[in-house]
C-alpha positions in Angstrom: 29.5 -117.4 -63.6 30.3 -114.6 -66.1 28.5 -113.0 -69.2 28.5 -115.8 -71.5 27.9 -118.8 -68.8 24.7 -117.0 -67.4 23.7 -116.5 -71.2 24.2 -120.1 -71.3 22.0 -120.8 -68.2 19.4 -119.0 -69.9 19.5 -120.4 -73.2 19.3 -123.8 -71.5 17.1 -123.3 -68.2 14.7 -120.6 -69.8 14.9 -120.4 -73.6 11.4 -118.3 -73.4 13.4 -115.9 -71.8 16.3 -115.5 -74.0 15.0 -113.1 -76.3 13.9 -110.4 -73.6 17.1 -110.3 -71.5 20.7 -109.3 -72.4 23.6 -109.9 -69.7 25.8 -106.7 -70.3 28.3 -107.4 -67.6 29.3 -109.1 -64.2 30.9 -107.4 -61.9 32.6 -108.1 -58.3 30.0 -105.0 -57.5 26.9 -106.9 -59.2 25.2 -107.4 -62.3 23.9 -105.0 -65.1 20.9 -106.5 -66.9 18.8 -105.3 -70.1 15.4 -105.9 -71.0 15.4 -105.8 -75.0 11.9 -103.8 -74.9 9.6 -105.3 -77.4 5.4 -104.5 -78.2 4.8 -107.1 -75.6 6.3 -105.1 -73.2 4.2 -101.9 -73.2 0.9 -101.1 -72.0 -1.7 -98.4 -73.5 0.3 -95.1 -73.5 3.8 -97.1 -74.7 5.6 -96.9 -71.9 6.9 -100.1 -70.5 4.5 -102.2 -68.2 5.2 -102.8 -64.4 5.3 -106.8 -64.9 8.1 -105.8 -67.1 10.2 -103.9 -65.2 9.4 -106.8 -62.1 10.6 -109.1 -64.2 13.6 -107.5 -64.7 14.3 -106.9 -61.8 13.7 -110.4 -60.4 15.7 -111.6 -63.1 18.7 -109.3 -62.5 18.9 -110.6 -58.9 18.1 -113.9 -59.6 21.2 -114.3 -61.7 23.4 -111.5 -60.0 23.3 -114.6 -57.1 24.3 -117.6 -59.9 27.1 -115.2 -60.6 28.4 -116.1 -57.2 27.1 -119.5 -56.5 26.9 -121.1 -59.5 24.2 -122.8 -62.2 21.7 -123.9 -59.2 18.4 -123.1 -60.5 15.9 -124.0 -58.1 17.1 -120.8 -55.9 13.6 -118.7 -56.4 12.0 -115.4 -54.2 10.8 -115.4 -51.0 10.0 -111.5 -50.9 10.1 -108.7 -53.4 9.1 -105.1 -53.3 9.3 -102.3 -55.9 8.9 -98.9 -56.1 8.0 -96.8 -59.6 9.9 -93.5 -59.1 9.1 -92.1 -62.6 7.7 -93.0 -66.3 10.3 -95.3 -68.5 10.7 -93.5 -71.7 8.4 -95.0 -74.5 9.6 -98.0 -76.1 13.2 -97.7 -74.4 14.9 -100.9 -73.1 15.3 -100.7 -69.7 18.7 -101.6 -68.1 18.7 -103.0 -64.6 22.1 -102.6 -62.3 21.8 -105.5 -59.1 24.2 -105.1 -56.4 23.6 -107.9 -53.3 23.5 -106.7 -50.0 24.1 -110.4 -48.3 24.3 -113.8 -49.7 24.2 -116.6 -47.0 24.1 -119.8 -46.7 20.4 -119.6 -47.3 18.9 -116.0 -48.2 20.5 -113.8 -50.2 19.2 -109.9 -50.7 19.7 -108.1 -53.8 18.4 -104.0 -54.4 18.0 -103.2 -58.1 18.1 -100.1 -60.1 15.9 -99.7 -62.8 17.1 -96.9 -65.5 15.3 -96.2 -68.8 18.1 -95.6 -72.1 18.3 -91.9 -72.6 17.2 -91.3 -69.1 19.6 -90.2 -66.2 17.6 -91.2 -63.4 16.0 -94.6 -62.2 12.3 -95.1 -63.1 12.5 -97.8 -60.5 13.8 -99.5 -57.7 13.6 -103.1 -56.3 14.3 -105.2 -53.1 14.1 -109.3 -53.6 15.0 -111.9 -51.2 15.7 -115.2 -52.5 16.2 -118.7 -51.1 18.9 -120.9 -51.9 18.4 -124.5 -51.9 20.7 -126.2 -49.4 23.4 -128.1 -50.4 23.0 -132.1 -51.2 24.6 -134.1 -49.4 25.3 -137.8 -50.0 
C-alpha cells in the first residue's frame, strides 16, 4: 500500500484518527509518519505527551506492516517498549521514521524513530511486535 491507499485505510478504518496523522512517504526502507501536534497533544509545560508519541509510534508500525501486506486490519500489538531520549520541542509535530526488522508469517517487529521538527536528534525510540491474523482459508 502507498501514501494515498494507507490514507485511505485511515479515513475508512479510523476516521478519529485522521486528523492527527499524516502519511509523508513509503518506502522499500519503511514508513515516515507525522503526528499534526494539536492542544490535545501536550501536557502541562507544552511539550508533547508520552501517549502521544506512543501512539505514534504504534501507528507508524502498525501501518509500515499494511504497506507490505495489505488493508488487513485486525493485525494489532503483542509487545511494545519505548524509550524518551530527550524533550520534543514545544508544540512541534513530531515525525516518526518505522523501519521493520522482520515480517513473518505471523509476527512482525518494527523499531521507530521519534524526531521533533527543528530538532536533529530523536526525542524517542520505539520497539513493537505485532500479530498478524492468519490467512482465511475456505
Amino acid at each position: 500500500m502507498d501514501e494515498a491507499a494507507l490514507t485511505a485505510f485511515l479515513h475508512t478504518s479510523f476516521p478519529q484518527a485522521v486528523e492527527d496523522f499524516v502519511v509523508d512517504q513509503v518506502s522499500e526502507e519503511g514508513l515516515t509518519l507525522r503526528l499534526r501536534v494539536a492542544e490535545r497533544h501536550l501536557r502541562p509545560g507544552g511539550t508533547v505527551s508520552g501517549p502521544s508519541m506512543f501512539g505514534l509510534a504504534d501507528v507508524a508500525v502498525y501501518l509500515t506492516i499494511l504497506s507490505r501486506i495489505g488493508p488487513k486490519a485486525l493485525t494489532v500489538t503483542t509487545s511494545a517498549s519505548l524509550d524518551f531520549l530527550r524533550k520534543p520541542k514545544d508544540g512541534a509535530d513530531v515525525i516518526a521514521k518505522c523501519r521493520l526488522l522482520k515480517l513473518g508469517r505471523v509476527l512482525a517487529v518494527g523499531d521507530v524513530l521519534l524526531y521533533s521538527v527543528g530538532q536533529d536528534d530523536p526525542v524517542a525510540r520505539a520497539s513493537m511486535t505485532y500479530s498478524i491474523p492468519p490467512k482465511q482459508t475456505d
